[in-house]
N, CA, C and O atoms as CSV, one atom per row, in Angstrom:
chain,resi,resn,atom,element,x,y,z
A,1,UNK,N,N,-60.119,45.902,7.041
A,1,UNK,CA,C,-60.372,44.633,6.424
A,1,UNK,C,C,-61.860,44.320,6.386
A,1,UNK,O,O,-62.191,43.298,5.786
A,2,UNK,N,N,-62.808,45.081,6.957
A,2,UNK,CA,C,-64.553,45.050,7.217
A,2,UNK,C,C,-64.715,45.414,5.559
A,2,UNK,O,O,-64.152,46.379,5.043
A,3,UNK,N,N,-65.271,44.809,5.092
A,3,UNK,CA,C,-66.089,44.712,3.996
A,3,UNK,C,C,-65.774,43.834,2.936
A,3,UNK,O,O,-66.567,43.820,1.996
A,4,UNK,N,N,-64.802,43.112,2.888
A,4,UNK,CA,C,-64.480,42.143,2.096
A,4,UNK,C,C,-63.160,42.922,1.154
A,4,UNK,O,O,-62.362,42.067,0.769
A,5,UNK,N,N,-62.865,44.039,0.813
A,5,UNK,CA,C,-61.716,44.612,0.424
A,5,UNK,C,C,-60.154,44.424,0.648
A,5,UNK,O,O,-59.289,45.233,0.983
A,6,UNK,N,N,-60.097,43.027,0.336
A,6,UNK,CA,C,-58.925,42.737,0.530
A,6,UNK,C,C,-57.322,42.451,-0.804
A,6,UNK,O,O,-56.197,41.960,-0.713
A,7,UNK,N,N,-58.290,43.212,-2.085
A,7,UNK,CA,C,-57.286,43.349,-3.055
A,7,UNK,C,C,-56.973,44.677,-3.313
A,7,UNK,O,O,-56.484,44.809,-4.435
A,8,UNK,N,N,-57.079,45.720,-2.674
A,8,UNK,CA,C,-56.704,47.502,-2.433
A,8,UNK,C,C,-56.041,47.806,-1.024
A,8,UNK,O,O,-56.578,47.479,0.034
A,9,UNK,N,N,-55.183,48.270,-1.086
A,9,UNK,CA,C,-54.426,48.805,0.128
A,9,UNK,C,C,-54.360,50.577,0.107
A,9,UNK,O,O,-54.286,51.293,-0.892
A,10,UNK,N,N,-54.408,50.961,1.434
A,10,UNK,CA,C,-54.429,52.238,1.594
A,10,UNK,C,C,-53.162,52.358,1.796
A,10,UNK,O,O,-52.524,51.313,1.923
A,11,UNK,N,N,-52.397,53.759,1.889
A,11,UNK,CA,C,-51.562,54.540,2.450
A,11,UNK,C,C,-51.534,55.622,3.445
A,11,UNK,O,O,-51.765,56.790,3.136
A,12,UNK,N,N,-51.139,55.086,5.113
A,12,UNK,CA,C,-51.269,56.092,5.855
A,12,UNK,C,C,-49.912,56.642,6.280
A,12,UNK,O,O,-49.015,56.017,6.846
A,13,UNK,N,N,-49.917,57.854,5.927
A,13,UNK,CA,C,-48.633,58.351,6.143
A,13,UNK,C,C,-48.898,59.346,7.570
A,13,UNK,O,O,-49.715,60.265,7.627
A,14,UNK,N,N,-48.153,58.981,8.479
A,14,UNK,CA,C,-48.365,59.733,9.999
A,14,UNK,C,C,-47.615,61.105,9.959
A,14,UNK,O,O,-48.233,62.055,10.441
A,15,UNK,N,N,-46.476,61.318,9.495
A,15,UNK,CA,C,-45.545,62.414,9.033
A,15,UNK,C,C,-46.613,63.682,8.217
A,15,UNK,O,O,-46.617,64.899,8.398
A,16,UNK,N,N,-47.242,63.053,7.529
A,16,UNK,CA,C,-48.413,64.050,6.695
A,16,UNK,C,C,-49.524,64.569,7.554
A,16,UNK,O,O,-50.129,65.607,7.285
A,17,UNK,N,N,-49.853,63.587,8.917
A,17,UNK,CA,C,-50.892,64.238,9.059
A,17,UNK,C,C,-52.271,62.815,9.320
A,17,UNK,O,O,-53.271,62.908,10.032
A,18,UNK,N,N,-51.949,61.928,8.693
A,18,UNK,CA,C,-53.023,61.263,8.492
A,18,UNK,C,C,-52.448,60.361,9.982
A,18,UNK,O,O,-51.519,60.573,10.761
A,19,UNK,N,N,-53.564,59.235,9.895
A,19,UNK,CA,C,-53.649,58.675,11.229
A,19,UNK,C,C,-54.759,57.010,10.982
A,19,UNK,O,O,-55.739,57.223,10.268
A,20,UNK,N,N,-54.687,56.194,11.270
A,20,UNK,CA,C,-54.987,54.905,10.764
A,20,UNK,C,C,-56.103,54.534,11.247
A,20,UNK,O,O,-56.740,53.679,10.632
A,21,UNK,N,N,-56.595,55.063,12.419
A,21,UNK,CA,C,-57.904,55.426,13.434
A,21,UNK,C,C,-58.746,55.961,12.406
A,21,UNK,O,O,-59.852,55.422,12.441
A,22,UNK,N,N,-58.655,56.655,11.680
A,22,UNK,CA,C,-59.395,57.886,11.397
A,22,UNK,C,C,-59.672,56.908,9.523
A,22,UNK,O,O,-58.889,56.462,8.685
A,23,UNK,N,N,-61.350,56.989,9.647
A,23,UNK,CA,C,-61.943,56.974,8.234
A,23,UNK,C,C,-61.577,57.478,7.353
A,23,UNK,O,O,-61.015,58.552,7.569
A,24,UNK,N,N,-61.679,57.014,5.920
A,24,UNK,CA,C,-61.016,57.709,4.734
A,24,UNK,C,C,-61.495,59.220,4.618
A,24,UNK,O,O,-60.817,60.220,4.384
A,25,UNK,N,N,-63.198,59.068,4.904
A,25,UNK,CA,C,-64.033,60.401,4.939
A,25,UNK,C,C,-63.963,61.322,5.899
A,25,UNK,O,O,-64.758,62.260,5.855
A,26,UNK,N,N,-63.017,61.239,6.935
A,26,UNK,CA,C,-62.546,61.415,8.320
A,26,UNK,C,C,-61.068,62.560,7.624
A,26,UNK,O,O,-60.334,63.281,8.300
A,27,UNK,N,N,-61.045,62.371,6.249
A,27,UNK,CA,C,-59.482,62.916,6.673
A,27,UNK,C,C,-59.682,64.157,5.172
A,27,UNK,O,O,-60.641,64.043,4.408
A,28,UNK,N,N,-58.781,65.085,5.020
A,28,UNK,CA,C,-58.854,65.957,4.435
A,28,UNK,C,C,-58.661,65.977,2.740
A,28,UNK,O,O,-57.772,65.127,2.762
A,29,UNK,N,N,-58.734,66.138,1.984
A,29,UNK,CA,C,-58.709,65.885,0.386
A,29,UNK,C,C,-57.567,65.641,0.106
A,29,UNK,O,O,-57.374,64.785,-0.757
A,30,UNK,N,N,-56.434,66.298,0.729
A,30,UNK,CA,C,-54.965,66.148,0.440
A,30,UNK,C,C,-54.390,64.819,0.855
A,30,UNK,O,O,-53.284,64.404,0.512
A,31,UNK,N,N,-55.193,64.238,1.576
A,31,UNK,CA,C,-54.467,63.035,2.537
A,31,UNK,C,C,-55.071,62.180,1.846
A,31,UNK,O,O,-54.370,61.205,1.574
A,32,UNK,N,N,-56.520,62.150,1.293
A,32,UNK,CA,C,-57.124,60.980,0.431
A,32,UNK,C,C,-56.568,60.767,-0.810
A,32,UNK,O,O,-56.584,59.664,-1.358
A,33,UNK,N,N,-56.001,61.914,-1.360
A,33,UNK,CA,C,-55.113,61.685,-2.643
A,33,UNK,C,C,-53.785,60.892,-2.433
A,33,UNK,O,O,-53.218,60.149,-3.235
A,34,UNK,N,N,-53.366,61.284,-0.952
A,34,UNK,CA,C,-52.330,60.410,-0.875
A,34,UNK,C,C,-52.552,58.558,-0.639
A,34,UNK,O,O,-52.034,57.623,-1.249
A,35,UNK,N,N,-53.658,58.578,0.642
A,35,UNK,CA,C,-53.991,57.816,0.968
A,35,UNK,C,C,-54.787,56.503,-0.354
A,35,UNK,O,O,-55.131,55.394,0.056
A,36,UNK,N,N,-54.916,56.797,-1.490
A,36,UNK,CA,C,-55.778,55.791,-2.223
A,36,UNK,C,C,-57.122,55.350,-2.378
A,36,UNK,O,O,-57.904,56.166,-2.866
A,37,UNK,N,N,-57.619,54.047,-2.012
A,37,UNK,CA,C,-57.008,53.165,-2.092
A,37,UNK,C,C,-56.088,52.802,-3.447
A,37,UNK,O,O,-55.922,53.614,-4.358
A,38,UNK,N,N,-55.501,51.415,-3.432
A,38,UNK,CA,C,-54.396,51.068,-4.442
A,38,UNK,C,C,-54.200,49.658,-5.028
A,38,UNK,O,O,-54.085,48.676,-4.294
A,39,UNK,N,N,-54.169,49.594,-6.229
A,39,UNK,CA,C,-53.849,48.030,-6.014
A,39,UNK,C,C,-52.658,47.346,-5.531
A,39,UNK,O,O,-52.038,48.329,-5.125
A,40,UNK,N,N,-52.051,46.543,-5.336
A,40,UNK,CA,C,-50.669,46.153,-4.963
A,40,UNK,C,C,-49.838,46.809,-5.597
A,40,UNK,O,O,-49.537,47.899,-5.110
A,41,UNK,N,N,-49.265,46.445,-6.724
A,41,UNK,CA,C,-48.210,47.170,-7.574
A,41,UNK,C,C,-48.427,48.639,-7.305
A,41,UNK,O,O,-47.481,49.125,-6.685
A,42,UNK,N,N,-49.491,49.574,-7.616
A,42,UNK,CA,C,-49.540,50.650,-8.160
A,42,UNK,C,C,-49.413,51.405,-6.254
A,42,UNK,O,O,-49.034,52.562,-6.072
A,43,UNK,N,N,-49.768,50.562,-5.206
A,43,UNK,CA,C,-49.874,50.912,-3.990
A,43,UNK,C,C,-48.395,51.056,-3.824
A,43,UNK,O,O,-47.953,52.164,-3.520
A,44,UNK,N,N,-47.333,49.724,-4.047
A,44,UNK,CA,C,-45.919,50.231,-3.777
A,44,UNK,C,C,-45.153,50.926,-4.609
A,44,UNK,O,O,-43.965,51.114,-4.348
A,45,UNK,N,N,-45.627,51.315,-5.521
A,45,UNK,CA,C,-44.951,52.994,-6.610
A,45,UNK,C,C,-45.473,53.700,-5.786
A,45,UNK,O,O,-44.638,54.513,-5.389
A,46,UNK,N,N,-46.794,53.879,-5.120
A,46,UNK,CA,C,-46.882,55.314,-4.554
A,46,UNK,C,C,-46.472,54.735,-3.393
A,46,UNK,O,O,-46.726,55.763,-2.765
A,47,UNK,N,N,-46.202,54.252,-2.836
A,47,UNK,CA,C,-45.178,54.206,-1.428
A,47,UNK,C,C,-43.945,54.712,-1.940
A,47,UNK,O,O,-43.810,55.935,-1.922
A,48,UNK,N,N,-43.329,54.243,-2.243
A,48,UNK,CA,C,-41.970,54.745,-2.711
A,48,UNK,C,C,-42.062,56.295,-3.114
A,48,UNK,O,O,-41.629,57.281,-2.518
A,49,UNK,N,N,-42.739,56.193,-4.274
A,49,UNK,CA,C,-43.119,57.487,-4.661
A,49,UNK,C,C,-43.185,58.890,-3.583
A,49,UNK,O,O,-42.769,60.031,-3.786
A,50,UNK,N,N,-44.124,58.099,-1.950
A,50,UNK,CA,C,-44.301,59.333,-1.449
A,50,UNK,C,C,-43.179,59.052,-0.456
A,50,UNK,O,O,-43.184,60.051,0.263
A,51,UNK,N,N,-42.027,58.068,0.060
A,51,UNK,CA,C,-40.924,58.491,0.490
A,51,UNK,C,C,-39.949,59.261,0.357
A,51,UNK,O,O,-39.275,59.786,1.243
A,52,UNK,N,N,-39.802,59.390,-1.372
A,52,UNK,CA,C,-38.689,59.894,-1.853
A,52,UNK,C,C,-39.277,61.475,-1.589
A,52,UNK,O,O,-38.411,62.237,-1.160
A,53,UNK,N,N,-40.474,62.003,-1.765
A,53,UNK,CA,C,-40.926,63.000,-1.703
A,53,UNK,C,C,-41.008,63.562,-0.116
A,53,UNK,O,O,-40.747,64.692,0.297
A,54,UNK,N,N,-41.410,62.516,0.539
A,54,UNK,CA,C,-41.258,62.774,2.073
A,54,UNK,C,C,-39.721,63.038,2.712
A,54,UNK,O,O,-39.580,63.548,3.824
A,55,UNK,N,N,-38.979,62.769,2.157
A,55,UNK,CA,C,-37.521,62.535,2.377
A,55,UNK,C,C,-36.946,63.837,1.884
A,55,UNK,O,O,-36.158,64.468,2.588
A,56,UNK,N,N,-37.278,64.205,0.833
A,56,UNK,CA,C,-36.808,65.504,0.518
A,56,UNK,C,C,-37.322,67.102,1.015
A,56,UNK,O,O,-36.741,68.180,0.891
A,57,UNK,N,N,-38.695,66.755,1.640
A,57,UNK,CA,C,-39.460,68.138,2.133
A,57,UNK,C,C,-39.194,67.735,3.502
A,57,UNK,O,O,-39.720,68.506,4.304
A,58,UNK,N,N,-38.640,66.915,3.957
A,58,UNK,CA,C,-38.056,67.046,5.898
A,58,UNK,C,C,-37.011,66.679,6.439
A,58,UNK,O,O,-36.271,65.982,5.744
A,59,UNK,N,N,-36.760,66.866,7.246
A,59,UNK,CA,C,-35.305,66.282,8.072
A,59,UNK,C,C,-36.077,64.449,8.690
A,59,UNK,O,O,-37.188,63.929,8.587
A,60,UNK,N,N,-34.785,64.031,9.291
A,60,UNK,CA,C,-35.312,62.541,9.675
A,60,UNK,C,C,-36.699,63.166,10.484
A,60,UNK,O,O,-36.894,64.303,10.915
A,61,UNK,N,N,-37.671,61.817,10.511
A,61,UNK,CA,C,-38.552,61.823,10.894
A,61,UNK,C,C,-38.269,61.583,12.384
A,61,UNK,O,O,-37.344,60.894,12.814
A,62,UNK,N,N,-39.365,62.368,13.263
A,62,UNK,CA,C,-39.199,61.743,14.948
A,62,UNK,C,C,-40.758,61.652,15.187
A,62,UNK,O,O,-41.484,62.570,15.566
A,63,UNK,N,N,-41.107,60.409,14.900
A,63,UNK,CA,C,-43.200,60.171,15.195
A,63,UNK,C,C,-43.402,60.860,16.589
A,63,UNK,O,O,-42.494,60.949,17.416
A,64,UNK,N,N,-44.882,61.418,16.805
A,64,UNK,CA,C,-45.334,61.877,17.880
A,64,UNK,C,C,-45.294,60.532,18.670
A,64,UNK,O,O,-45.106,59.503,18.020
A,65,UNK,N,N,-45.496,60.441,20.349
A,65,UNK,CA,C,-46.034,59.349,21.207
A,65,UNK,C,C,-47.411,58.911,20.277
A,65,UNK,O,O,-48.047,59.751,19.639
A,66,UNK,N,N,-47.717,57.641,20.307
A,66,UNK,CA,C,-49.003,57.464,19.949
A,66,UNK,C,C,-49.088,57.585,18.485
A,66,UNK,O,O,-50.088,57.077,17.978
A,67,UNK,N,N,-48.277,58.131,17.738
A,67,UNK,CA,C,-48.700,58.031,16.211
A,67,UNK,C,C,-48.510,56.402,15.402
A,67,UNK,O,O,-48.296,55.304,15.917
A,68,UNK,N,N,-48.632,56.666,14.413
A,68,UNK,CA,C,-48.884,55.103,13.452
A,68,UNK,C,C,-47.721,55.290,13.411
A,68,UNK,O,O,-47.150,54.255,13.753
A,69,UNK,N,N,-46.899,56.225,13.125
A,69,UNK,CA,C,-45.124,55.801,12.601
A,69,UNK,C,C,-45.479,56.989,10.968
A,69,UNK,O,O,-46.409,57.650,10.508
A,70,UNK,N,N,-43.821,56.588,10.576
A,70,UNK,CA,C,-44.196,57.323,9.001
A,70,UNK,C,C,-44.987,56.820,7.828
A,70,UNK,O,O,-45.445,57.657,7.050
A,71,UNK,N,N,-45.205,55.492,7.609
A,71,UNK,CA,C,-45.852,55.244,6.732
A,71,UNK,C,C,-46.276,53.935,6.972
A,71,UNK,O,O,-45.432,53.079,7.237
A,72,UNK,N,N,-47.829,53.572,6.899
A,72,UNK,CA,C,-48.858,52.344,6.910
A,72,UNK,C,C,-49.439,51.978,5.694
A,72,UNK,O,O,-50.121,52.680,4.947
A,73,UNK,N,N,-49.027,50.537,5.535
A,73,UNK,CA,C,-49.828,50.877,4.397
A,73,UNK,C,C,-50.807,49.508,5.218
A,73,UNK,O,O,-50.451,48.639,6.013
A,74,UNK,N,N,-52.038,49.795,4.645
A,74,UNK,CA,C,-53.096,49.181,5.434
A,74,UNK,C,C,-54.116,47.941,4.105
A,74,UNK,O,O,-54.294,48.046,2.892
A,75,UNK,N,N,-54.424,47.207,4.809
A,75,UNK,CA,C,-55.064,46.048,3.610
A,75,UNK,C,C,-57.199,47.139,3.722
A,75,UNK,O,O,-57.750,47.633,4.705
A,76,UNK,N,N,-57.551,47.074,2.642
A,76,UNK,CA,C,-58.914,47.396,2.564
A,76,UNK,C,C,-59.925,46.589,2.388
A,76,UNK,O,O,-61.071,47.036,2.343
């Protein structure tokens, strides 16, 4: 929420890899494509978007101790 970015939301998906600690520039090209940022609307199509996709490449999810969970979506 540091910088005044409060009409874009990110996507952190913990199941992928990413982690909510960790800077956008902190994380790997694959995860920033997932991650955004987004505007509202277009942020919850790709939420959805990357459940249905997450849902089909794994069995139920079981988060590590300490992880964000499967999916954050975070205000920017």
């Amino acid at each position: 929420m540091k910088g005044g970015y409060t009409d874009v939301f990110e996507l952190i998906c913990g199941e992928c890899g990413d982690h909510p600690y960790l800077d956008y520039r902190e994380i790997p090209s694959r995860l920033q494509l997932i991650r955004g940022p987004y505007p509202l609307e277009a942020g919850l199509r790709a939420y959805a978007d990357h459940l249905g996709q997450a849902s089909c490449q794994r069995g139920p999810a079981v988060p590590e101790a300490g992880s964000a969970g499967p999916l954050t979506i975070g205000a920017r």
